[in-house]
C-alpha positions, 0 to 999 in steps of 0.5 A: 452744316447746312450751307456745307450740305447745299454746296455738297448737293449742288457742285456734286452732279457737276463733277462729272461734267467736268474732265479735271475733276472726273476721277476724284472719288465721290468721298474726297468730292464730298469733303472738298466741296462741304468746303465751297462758297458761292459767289455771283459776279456780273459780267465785265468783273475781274476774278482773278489776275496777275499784279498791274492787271485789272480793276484790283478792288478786293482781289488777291494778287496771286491765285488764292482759290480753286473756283467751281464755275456752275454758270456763265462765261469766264474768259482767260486771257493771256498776254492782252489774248483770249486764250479761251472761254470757260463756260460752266460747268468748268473749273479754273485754279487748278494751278494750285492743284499742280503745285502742291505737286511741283513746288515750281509750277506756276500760278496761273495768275502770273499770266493770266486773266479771268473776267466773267463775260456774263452773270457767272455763279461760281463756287469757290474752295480756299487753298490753305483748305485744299493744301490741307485736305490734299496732303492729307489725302495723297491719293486724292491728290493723285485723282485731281492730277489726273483728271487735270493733265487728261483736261486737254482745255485746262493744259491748254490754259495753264499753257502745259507742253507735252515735257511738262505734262510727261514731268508731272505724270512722273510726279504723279506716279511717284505719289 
């Protein structure tokens, strides 16, 4: 209860600063965040990255996590590019967000790459929590989309062109 209170306390006035999470009410905020886990990693670390990429010591082939970056520098890198720069606070894995929403979205990690490029203190939300949490809670579903499809870095990251945007605007709406 405690560590959960912290990690509430904490990643609570990070919320706003964030575009993907803006709309999500501070009710859902608090029970996803109670969730969260701290996680510290030096710079030159592999968080995340599809299968054959990276160091791959400890870390799932597929995006199994919504990470809440609280500090430092993430780079996202596409295709062997620097796509962007991710400095906290920012969020990264919201592609589980958009397939809870459409089954055939991908995950980001089937093309990209996330390496902290400085100390980076990241919270980090498993998916089976948010797959529960979210389905059980359709109308926070609903707040987490629209914050990430108004999100112009996170469209930009999950490489989201204006009919894929428009196609899950509709599924948002049909929620």
């Amino acid at each position: 209860p405690l560590r959960a209170s912290l990690a509430e306390h904490i990643t609570m006035p990070l919320v706003n600063d964030v575009t993907s999470l803006s709309r999500i009410s501070q009710r859902h905020w608090n029970q996803i965040s109670r969730r969260f886990r701290p996680e510290w990693y030096p710079p030159g670390a592999f968080i995340a990255h599809p299968d054959g990429h990276g160091c791959g010591q400890g870390l799932s082939q597929e995006m199994d996590s919504l990470w809440l970056l609280e500090r430092g520098e993430v780079a996202c890198v596409k295709k062997g590019e620097k796509n962007s720069i991710l400095v906290g606070p920012e969020v990264f894995g919201t592609s589980l967000i958009l397939q809870m929403l459409d089954p055939d979205f991908p995950l980001e990690t089937s093309f990209n790459t996330y390496m902290s490029t400085t100390p980076v203190w990241l919270w980090r939300v498993n998916k089976e929590y948010l797959e529960t949490y979210l389905a059980d809670n359709p109308a926070a579903l609903v707040s987490f989309c629209e914050g990430l499809l108004v999100d112009l870095e996170q469209l930009k990251i999950l490489s989201i062109d204006s009919d894929t945007e428009n196609s899950l605007y509709a599924k948002v709406l049909d929620l």
